[in-house]
N, CA, C and O of each residue as an XYZ file, in Angstrom:
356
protein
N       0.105     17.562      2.801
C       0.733     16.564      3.640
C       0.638     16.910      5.128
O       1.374     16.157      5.765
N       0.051     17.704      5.833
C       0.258     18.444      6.763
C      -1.105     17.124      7.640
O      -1.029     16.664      8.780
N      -2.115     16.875      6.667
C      -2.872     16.318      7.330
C      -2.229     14.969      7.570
O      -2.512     14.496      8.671
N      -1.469     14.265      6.844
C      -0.807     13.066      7.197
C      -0.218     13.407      8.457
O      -0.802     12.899      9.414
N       1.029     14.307      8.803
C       1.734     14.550      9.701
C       0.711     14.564     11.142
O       1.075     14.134     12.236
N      -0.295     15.010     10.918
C      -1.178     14.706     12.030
C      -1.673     13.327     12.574
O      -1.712     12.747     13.659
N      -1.957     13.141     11.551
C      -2.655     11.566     11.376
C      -1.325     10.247     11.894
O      -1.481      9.096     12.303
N      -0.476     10.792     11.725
C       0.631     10.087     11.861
C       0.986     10.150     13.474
O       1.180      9.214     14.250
N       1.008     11.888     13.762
C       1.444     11.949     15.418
C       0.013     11.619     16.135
O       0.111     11.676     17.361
N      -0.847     11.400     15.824
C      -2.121     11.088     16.516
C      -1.807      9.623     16.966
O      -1.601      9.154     18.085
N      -1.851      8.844     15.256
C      -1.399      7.264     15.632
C       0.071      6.592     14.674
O       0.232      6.244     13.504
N       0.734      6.637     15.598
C       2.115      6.082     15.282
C       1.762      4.806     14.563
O       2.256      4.735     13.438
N       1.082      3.859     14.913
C       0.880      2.970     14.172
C      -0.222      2.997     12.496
O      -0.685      2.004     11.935
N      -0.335      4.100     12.169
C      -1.488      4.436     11.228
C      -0.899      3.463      9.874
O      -1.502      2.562      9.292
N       0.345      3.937      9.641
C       0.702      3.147      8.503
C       0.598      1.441      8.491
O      -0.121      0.870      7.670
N       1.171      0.915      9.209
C       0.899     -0.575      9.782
C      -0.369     -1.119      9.885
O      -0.591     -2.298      9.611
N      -1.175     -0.378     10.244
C      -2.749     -0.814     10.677
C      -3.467     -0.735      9.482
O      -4.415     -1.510      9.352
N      -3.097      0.371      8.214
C      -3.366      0.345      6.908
C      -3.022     -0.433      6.138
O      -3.858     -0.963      5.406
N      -1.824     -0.717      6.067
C      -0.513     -2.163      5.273
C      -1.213     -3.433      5.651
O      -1.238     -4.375      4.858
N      -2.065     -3.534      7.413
C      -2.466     -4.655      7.424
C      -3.658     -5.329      6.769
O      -4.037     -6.375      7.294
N      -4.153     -4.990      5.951
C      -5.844     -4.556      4.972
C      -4.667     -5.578      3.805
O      -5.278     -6.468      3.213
N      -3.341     -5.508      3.522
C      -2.854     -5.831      1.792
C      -2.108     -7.367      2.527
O      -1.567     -8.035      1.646
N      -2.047     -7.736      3.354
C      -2.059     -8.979      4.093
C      -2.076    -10.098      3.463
O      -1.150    -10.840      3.135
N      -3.710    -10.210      3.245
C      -4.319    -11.766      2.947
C      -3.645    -11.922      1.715
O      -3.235    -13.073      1.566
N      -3.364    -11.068      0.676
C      -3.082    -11.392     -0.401
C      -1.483    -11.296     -0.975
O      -0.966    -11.826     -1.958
N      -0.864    -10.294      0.172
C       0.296     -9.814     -0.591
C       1.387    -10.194      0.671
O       2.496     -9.691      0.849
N       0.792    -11.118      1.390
C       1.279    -11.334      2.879
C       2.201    -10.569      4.032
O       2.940     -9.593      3.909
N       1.946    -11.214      4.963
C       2.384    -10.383      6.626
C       3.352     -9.617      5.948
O       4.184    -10.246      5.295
N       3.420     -8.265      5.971
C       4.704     -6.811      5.868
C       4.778     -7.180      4.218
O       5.751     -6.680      3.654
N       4.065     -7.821      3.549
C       4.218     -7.241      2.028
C       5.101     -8.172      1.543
O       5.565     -7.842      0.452
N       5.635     -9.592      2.121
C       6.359    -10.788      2.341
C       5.257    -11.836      1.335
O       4.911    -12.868      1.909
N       4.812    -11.667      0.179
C       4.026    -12.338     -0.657
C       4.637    -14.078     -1.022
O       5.681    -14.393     -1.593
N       3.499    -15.020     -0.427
C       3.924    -16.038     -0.872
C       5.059    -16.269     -1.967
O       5.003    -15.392     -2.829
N       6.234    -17.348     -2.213
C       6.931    -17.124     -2.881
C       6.031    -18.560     -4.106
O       5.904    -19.688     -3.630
N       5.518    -18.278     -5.578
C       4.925    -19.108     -6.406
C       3.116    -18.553     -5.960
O       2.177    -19.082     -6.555
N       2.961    -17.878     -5.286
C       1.542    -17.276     -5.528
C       0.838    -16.263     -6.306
O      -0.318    -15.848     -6.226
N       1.895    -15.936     -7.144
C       1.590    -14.964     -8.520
C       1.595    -12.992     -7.981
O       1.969    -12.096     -8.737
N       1.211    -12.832     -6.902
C       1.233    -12.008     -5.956
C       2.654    -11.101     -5.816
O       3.579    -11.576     -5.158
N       2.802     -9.680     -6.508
C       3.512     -8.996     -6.059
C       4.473     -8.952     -4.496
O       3.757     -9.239     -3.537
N       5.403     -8.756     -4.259
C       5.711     -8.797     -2.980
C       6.206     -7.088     -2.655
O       7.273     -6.592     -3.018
N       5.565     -6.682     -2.203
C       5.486     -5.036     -1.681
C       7.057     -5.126     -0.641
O       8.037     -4.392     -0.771
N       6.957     -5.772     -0.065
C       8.148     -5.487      0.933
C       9.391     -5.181      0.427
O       9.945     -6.073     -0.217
N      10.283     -3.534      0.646
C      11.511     -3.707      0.469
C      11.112     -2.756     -1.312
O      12.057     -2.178     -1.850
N       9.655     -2.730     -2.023
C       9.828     -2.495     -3.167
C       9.859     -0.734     -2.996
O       9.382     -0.106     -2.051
N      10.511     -0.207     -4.113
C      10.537      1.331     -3.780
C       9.449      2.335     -3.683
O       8.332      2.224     -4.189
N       9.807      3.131     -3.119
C       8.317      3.624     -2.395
C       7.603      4.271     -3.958
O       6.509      3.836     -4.320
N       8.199      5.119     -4.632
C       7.698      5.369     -6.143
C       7.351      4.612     -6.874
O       6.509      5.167     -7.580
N       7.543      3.168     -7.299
C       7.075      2.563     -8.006
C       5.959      2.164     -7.386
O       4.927      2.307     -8.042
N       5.802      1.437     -5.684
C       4.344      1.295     -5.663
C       3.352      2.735     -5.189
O       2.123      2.672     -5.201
N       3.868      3.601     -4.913
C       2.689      4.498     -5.417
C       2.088      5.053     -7.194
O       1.076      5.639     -7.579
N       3.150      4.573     -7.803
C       2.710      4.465     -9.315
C       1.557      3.713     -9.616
O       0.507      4.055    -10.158
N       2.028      2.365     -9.061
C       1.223      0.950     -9.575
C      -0.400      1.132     -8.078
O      -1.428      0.458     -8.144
N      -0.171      1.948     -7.206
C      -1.722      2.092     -6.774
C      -2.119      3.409     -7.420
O      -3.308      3.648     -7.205
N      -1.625      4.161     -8.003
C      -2.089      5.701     -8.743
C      -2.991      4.548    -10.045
O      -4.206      4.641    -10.218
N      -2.304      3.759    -10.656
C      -2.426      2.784    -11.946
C      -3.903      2.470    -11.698
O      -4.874      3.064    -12.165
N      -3.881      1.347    -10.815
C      -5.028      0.597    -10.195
C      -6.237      1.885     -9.909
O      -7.356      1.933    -10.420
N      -5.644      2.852     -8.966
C      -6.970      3.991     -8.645
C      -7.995      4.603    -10.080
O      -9.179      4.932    -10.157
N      -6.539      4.532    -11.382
C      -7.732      5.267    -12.107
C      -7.919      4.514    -12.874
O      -8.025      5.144    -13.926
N      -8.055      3.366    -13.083
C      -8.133      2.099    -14.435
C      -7.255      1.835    -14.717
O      -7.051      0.626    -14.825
N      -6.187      2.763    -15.012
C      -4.771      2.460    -16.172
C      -4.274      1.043    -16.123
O      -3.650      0.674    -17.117
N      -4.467      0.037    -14.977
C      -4.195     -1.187    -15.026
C      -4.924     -2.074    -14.858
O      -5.715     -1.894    -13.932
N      -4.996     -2.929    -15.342
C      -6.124     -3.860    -15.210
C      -6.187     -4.524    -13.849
O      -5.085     -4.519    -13.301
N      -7.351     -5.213    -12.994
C      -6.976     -5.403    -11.934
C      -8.705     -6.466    -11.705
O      -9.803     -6.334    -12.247
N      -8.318     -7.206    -10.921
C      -9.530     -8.143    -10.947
C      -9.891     -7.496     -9.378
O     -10.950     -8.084     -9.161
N      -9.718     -6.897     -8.529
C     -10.026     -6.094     -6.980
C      -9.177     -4.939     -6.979
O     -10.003     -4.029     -6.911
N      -7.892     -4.336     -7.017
C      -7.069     -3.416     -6.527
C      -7.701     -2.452     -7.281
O      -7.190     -1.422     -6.842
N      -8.650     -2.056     -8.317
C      -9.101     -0.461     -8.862
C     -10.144     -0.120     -7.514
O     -10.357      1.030     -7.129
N     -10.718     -1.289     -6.914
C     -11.813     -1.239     -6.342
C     -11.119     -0.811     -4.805
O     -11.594      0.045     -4.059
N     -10.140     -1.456     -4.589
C      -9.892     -1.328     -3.132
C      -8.902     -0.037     -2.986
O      -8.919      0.520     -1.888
N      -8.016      0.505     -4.027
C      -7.331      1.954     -3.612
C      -8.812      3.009     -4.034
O      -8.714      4.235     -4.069
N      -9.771      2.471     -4.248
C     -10.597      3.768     -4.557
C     -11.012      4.256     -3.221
O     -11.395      5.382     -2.902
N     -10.831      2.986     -2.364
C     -11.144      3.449     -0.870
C     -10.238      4.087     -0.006
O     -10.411      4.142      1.211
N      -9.500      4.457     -0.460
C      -8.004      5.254      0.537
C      -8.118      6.601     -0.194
O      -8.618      6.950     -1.264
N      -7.415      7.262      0.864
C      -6.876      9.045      0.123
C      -5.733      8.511     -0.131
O      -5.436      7.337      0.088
N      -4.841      9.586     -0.739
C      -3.818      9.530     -1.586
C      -2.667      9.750      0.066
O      -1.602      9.208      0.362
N      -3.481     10.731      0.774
C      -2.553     10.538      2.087
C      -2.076      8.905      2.479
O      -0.960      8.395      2.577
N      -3.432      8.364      2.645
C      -3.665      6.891      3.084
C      -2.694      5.935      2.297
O      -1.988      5.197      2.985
N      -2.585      5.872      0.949
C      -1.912      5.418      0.467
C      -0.125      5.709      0.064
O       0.761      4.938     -0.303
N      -0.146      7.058      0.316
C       1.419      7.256      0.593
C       2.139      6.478      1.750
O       3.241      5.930      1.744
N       1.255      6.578      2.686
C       1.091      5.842      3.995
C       2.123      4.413      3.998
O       3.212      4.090      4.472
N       0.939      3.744      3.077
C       0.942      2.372      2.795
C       2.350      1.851      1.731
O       3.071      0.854      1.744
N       2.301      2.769      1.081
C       3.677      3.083     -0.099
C       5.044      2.786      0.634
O       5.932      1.982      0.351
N       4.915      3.800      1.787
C       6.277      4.235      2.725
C       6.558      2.848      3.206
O       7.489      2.113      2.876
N       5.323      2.567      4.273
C       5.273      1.478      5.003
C       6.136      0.207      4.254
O       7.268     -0.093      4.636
N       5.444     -0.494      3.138
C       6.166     -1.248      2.552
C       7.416     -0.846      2.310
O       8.297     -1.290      3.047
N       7.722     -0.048      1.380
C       9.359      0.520      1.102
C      10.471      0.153      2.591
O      11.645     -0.170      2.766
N       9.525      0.378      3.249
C      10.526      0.248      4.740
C      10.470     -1.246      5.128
O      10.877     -1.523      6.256
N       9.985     -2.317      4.282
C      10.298     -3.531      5.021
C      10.924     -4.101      4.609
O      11.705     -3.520      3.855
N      11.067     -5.365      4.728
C      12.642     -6.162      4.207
C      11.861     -8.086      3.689
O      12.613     -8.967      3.273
């Protein structure tokens, strides 16, 4: 974690600028259309969605894009993204 802590005091905004990539689908701060079938990340606990992107990273869940798109983050990157949401409302 030491490399996050860097990555973090380098760019304060790192988490946000990452969260903004889950947007189009899971909307602005993780605020998912309400009737668009779409998880809503915002506000959800930071352990369960790093479960459900651990899920997606190695197959364990089925996924028509999300195995494909956490394969592109580190696990730093995605704690990141985990926190970020957990912290919105």
């Amino acid at each position: 974690m030491v490399a996050t802590g860097a990555a973090q005091a380098a760019d304060p905004n790192l988490a946000r600028n990452l969260a903004a990539t889950c947007a189009n689908c899971h909307g602005t701060n993780g605020n998912a259309v309400k009737g668009s079938g779409m998880d809503a990340l915002a506000g959800m606990e930071k352990a369960k969605i790093l479960q459900k992107l651990a899920d997606y990273k190695s197959g364990d869940k089925p996924a028509s894009i999300m195995h494909q798109i956490t394969k592109g983050y580190t696990e730093e990157q995605l704690d990141l993204i985990a926190g970020y949401f957990a912290a919105q409302k």
